[in-house]
Every structure is written in structure tokens, then in C-alpha cells.
PyMOL Python script that loads the backbone (N, CA, C, O; Angstrom):
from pymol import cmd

cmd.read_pdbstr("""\
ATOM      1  N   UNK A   1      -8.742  -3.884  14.881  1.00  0.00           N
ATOM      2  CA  UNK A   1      -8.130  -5.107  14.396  1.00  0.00           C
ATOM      3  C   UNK A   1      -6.660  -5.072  14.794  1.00  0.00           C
ATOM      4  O   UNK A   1      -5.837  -4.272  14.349  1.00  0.00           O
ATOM      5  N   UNK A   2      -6.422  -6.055  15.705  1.00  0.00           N
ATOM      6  CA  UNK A   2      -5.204  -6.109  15.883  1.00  0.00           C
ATOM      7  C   UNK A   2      -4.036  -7.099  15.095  1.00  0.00           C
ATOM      8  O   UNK A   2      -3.767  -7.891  15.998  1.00  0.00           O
ATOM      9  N   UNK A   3      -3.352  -7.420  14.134  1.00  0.00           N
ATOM     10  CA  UNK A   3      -2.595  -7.978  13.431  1.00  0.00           C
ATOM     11  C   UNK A   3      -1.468  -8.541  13.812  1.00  0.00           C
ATOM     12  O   UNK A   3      -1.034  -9.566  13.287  1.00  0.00           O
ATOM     13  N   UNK A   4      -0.713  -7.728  15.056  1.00  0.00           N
ATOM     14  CA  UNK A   4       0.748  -7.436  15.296  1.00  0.00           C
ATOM     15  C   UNK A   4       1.692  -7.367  13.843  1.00  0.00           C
ATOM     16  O   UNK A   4       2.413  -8.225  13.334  1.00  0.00           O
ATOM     17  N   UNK A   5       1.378  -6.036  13.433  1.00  0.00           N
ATOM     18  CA  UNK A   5       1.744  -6.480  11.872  1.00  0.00           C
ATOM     19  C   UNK A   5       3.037  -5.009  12.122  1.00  0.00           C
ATOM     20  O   UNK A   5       3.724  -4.769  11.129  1.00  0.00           O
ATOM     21  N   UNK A   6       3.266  -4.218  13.267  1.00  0.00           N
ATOM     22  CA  UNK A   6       4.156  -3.095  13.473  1.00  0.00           C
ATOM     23  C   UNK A   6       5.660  -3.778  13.072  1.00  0.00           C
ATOM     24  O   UNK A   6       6.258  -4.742  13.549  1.00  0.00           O
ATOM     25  N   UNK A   7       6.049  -2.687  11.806  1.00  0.00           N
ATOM     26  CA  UNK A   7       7.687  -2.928  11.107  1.00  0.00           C
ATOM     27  C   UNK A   7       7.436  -4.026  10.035  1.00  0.00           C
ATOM     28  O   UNK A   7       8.461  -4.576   9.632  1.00  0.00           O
ATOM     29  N   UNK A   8       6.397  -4.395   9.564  1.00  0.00           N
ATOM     30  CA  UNK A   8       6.555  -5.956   8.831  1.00  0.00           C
ATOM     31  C   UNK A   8       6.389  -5.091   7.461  1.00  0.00           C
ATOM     32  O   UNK A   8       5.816  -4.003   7.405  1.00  0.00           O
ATOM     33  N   UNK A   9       6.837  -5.593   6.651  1.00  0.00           N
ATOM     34  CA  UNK A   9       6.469  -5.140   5.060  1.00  0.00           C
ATOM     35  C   UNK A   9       5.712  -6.044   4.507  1.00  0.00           C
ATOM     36  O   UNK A   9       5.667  -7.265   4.659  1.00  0.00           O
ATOM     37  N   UNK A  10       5.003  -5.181   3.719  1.00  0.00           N
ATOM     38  CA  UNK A  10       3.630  -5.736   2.960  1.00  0.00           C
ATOM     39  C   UNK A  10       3.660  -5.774   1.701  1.00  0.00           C
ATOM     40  O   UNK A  10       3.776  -4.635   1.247  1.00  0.00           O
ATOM     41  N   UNK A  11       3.606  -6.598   0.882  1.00  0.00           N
ATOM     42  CA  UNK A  11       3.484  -6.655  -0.549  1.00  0.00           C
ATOM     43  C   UNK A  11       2.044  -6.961  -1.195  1.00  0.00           C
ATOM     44  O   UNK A  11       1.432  -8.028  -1.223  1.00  0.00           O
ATOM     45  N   UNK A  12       1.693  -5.711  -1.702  1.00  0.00           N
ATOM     46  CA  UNK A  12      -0.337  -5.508  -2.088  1.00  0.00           C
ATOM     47  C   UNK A  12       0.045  -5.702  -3.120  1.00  0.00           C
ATOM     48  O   UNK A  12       0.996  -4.969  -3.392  1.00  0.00           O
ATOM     49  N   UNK A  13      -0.430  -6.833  -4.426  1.00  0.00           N
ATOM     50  CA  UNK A  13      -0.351  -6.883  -5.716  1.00  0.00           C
ATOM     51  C   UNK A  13      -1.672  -6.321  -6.014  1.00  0.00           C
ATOM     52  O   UNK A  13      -2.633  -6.694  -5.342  1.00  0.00           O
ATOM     53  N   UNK A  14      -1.793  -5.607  -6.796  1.00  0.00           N
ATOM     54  CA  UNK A  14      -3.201  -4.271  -7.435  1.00  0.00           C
ATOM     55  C   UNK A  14      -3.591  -3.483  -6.408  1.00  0.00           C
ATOM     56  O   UNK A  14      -4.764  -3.193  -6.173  1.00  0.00           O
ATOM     57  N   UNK A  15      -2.282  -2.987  -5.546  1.00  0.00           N
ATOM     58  CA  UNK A  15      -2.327  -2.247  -4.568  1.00  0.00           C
ATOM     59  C   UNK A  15      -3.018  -1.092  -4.868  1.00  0.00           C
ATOM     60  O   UNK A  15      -3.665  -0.594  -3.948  1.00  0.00           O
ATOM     61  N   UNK A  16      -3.029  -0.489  -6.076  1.00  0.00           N
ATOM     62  CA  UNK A  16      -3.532   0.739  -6.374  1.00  0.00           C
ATOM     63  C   UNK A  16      -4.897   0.863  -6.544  1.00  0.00           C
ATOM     64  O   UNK A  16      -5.398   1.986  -6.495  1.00  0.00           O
ATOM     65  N   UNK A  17      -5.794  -0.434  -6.797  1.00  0.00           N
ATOM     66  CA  UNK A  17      -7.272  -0.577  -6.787  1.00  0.00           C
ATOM     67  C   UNK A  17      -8.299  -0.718  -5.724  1.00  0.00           C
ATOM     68  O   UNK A  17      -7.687  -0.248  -4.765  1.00  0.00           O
ATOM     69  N   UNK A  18      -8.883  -0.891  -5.501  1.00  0.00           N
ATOM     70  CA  UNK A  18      -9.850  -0.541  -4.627  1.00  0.00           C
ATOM     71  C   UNK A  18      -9.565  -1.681  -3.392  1.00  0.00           C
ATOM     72  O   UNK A  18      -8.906  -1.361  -2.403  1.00  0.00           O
ATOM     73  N   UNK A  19      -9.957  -2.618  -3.508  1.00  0.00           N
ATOM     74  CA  UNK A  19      -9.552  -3.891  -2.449  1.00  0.00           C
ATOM     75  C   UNK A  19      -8.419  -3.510  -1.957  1.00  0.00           C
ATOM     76  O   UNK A  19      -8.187  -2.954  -0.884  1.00  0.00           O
ATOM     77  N   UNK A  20      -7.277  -4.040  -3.320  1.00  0.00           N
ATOM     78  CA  UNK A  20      -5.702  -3.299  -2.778  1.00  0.00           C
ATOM     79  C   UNK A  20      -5.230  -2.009  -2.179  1.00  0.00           C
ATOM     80  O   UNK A  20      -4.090  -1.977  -1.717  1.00  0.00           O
ATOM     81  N   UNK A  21      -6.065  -0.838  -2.135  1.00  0.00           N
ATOM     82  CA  UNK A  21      -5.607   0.165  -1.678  1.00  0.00           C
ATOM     83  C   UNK A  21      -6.349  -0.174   0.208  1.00  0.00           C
ATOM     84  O   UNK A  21      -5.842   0.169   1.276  1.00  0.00           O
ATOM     85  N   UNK A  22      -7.268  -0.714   0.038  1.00  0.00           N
ATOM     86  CA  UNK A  22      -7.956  -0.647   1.471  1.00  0.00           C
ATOM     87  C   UNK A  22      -7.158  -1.742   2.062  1.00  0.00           C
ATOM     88  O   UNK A  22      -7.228  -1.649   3.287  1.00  0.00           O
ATOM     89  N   UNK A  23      -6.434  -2.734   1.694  1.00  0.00           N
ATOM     90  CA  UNK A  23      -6.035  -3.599   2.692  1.00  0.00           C
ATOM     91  C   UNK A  23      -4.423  -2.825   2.711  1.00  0.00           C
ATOM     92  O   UNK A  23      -3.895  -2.934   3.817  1.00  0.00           O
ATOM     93  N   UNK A  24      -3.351  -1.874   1.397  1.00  0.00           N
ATOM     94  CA  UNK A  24      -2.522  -0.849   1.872  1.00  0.00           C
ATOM     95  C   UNK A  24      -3.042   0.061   3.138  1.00  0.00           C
ATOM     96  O   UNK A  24      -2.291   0.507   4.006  1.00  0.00           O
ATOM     97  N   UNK A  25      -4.226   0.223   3.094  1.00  0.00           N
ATOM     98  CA  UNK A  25      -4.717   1.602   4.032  1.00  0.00           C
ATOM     99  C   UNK A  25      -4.657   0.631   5.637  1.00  0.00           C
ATOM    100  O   UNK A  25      -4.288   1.114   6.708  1.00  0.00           O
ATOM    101  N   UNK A  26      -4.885  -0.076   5.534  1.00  0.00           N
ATOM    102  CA  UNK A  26      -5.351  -1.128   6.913  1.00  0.00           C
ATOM    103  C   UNK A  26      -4.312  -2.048   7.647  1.00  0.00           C
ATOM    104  O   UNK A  26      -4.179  -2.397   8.819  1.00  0.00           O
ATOM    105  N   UNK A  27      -3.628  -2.298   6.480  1.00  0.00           N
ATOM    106  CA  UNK A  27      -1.506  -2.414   6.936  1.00  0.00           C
ATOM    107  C   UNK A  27      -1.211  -1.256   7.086  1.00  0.00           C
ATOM    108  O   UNK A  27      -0.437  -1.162   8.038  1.00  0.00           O
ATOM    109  N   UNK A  28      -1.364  -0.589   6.767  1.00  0.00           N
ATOM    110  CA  UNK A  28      -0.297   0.975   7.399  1.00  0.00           C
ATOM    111  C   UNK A  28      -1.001   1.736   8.372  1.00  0.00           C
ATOM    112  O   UNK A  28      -0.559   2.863   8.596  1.00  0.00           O
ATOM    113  N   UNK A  29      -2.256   1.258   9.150  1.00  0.00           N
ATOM    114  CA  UNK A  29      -2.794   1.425   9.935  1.00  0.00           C
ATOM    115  C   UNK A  29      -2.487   0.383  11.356  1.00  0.00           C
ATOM    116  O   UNK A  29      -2.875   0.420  12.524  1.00  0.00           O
ATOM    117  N   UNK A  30      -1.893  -0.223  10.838  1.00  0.00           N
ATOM    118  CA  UNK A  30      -1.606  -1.395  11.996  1.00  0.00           C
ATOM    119  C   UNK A  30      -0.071  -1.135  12.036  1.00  0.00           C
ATOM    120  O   UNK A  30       0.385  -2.164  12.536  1.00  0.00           O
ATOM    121  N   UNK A  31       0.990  -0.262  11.758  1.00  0.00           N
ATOM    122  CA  UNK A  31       2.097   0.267  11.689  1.00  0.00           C
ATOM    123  C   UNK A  31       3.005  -0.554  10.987  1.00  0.00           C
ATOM    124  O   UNK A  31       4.158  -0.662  11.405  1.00  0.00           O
ATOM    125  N   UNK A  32       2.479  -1.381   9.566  1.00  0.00           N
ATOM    126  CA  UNK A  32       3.356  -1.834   8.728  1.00  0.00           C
ATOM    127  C   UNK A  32       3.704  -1.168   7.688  1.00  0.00           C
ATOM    128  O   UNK A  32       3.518   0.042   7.823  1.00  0.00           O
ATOM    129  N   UNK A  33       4.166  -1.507   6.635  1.00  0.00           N
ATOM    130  CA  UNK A  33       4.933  -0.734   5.603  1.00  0.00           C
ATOM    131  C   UNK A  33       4.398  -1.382   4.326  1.00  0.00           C
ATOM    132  O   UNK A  33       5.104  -2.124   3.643  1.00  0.00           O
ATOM    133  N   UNK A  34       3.291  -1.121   4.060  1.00  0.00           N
ATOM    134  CA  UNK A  34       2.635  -1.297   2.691  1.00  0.00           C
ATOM    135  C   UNK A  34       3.579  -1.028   1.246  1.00  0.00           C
ATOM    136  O   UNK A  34       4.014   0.114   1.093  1.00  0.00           O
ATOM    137  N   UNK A  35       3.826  -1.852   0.418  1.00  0.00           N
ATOM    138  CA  UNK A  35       4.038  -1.782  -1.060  1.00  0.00           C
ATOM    139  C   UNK A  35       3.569  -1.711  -1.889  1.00  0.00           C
ATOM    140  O   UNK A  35       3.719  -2.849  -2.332  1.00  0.00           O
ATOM    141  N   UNK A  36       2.905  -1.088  -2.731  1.00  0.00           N
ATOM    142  CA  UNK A  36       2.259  -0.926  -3.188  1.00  0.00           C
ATOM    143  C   UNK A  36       2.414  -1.736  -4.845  1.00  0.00           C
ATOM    144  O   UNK A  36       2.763  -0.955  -5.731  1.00  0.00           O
ATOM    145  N   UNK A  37       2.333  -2.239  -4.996  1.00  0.00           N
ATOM    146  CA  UNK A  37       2.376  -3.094  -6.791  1.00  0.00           C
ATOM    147  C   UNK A  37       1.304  -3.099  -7.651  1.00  0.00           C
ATOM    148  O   UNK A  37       0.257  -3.747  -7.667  1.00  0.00           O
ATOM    149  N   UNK A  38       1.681  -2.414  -8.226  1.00  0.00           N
ATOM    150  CA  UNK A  38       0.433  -2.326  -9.635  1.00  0.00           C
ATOM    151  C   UNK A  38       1.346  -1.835 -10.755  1.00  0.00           C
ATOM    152  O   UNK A  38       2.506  -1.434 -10.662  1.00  0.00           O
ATOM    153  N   UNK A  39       0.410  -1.978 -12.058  1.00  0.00           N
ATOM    154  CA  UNK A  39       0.697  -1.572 -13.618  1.00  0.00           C
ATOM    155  C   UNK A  39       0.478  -0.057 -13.739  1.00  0.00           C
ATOM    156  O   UNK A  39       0.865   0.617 -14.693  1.00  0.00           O
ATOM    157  N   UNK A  40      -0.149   0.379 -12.725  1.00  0.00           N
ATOM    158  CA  UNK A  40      -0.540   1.730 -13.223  1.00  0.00           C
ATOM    159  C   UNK A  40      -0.037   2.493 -12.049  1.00  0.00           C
ATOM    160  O   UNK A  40      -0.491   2.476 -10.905  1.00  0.00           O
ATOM    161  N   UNK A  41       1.067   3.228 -12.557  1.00  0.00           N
ATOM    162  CA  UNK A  41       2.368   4.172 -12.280  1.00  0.00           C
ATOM    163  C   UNK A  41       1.258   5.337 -11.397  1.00  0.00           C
ATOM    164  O   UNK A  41       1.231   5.413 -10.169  1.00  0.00           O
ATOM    165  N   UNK A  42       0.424   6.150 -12.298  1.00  0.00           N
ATOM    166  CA  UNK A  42      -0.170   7.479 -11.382  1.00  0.00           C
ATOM    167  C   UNK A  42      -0.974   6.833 -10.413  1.00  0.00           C
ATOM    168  O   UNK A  42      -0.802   7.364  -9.315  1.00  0.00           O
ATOM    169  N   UNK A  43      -1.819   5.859 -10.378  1.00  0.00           N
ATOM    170  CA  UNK A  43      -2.517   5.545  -9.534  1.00  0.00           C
ATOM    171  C   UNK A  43      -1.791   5.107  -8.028  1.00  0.00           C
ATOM    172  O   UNK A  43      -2.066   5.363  -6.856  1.00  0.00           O
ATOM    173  N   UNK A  44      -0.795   4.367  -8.659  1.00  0.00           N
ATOM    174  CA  UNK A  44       0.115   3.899  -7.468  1.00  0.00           C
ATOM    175  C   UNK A  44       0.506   4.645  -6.862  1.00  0.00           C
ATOM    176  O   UNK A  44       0.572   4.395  -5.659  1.00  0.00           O
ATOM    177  N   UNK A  45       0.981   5.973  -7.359  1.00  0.00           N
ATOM    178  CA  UNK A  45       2.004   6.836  -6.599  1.00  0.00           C
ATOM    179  C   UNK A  45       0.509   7.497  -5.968  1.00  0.00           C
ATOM    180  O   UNK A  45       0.482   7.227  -4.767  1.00  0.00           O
ATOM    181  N   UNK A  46      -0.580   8.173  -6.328  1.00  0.00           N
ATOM    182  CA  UNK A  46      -1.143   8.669  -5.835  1.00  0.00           C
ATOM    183  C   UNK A  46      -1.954   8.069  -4.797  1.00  0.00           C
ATOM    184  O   UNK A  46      -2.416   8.755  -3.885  1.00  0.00           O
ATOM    185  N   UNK A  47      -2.108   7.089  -4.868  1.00  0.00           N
ATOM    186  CA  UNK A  47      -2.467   6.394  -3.490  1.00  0.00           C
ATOM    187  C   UNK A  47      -1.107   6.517  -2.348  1.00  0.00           C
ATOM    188  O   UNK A  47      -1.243   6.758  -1.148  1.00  0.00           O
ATOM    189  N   UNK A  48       0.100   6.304  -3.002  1.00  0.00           N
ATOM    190  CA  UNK A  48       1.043   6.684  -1.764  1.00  0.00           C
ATOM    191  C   UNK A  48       1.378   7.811  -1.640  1.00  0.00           C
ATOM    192  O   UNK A  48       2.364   7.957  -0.918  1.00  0.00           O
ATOM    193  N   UNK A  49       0.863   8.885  -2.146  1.00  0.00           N
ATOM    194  CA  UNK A  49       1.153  10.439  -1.705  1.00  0.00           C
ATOM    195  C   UNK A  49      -0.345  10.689  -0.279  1.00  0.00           C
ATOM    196  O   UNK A  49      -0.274  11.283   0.797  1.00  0.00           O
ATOM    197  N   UNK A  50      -1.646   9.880  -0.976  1.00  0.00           N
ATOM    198  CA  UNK A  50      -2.718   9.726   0.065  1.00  0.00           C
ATOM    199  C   UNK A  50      -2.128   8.849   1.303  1.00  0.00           C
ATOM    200  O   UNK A  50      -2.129   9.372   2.417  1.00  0.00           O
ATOM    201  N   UNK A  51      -1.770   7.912   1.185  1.00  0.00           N
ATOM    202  CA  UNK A  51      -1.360   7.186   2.651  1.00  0.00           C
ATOM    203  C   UNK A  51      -0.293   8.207   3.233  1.00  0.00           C
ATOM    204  O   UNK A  51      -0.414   8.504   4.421  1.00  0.00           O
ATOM    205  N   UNK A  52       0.723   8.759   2.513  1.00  0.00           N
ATOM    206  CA  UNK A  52       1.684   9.471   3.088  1.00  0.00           C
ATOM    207  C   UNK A  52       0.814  10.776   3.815  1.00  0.00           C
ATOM    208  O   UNK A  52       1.210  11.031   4.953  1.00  0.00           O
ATOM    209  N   UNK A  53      -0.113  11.478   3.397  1.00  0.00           N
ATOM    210  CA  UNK A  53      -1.253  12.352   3.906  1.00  0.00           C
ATOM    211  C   UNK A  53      -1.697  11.865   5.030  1.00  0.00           C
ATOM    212  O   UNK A  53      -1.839  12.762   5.860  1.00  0.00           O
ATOM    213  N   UNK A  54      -2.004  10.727   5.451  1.00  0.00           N
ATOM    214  CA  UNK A  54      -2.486   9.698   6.467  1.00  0.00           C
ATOM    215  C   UNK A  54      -1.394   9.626   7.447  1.00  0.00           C
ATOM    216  O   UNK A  54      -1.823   8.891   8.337  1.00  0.00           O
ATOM    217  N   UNK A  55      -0.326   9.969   7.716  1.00  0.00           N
ATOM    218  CA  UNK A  55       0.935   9.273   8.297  1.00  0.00           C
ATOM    219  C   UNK A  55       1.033   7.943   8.037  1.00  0.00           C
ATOM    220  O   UNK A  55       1.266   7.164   8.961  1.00  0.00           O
ATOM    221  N   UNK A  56       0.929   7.667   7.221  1.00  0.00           N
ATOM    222  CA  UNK A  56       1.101   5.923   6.359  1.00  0.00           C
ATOM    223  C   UNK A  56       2.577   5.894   5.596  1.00  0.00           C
ATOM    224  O   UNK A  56       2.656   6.138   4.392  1.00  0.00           O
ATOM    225  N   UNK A  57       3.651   5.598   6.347  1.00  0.00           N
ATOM    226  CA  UNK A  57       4.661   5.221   5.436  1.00  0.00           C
ATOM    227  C   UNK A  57       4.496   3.934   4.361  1.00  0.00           C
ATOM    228  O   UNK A  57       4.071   2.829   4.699  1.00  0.00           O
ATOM    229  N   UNK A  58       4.850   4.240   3.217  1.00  0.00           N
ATOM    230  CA  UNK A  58       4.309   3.446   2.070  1.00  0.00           C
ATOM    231  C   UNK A  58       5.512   3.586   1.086  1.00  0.00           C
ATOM    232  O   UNK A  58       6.199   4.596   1.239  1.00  0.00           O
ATOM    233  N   UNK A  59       5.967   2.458  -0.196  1.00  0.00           N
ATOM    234  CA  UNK A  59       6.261   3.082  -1.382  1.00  0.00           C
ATOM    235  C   UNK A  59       5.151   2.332  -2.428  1.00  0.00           C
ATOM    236  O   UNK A  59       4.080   1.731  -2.351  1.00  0.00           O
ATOM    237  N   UNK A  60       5.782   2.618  -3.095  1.00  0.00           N
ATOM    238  CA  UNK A  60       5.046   2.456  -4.534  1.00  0.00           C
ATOM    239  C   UNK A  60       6.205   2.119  -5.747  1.00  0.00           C
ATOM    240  O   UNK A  60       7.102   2.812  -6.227  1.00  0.00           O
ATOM    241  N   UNK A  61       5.736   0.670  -6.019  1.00  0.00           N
ATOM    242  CA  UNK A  61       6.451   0.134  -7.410  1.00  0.00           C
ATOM    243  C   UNK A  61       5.558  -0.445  -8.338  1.00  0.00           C
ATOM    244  O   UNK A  61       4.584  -1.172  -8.143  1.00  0.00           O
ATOM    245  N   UNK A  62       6.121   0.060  -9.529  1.00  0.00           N
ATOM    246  CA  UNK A  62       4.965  -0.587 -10.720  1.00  0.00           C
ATOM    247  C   UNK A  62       5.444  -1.748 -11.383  1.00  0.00           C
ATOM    248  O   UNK A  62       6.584  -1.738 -11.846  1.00  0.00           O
ATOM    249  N   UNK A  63       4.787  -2.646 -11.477  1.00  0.00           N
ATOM    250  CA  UNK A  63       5.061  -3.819 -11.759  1.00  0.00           C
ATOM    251  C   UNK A  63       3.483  -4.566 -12.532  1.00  0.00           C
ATOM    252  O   UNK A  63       2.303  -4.583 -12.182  1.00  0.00           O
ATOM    253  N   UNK A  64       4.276  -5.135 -13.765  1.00  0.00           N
ATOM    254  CA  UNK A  64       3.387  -6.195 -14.674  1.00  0.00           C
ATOM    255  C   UNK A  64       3.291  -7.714 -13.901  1.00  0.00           C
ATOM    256  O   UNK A  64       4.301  -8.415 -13.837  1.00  0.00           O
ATOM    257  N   UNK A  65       2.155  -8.108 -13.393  1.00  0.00           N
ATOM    258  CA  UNK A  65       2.578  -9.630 -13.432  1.00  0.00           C
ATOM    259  C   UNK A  65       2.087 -11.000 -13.874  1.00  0.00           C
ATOM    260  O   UNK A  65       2.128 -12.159 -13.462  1.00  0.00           O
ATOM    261  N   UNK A  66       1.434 -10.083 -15.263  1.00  0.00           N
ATOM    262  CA  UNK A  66       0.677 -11.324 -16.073  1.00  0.00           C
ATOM    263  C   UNK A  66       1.447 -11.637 -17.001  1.00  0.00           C
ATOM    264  O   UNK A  66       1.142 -12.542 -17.778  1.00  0.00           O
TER     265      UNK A  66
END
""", "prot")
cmd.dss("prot")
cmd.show_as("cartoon", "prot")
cmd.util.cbc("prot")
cmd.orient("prot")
């Protein structure tokens, strides 16, 4: 899949869940910079310690947005 998505930043809201982590995994596979946004702090970070395992530059912020 080609996107041209190299250098763009990505903002995944429930980045840390299943959908959201695979479309983080699939932007940082196409050489963008996934964000990760979710409520849940360990999940978030641990999905970006896994993409960072991946050579996936990523961060991770927790955020409410209901």
C-alpha cells in the first residue's frame, strides 16, 4: 500500500486498541509518524515501546475525548 504518507503525522484517536493500533502499525509502515491517543496511559505507551521495537517512530499521548 502505497499512501505517500513519508514525514506526515498521524493522529489515531483509540490508537491503543485494536483497529487503532493496526492503522498506527500501517502509518509507521509507510514512514509516517503515528500518535497515538487514547485514555489508557499503559496500553498507549506499550504499543509505542512495540512500534518503537518495529523501527516505527511513534509517541504516545493520553487523552479523554468524550
Amino acid at each position: 500500500m502505497d499512501l505517500n504518507l513519508k514525514g506526515k503525522v498521524i493522529l489515531v484517536t483509540g490508537g491503543a486498541g485494536g483497529i487503532g493500533g493496526a492503522i498506527c502499525r500501517a502509518c509507521g509502515q509507510e514512514l509516517a509518524v503515528p500518535v497515538i491517543l487514547d485514555r489508557d496511559a499503559d496500553a498507549a505507551h506499550q504499543l509505542q515501546s512495540k512500534l518503537q521495537g518495529e523501527g516505527i517512530t511513534s509517541e504516545d499521548i493520553v487523552v479523554e475525548l468524550t
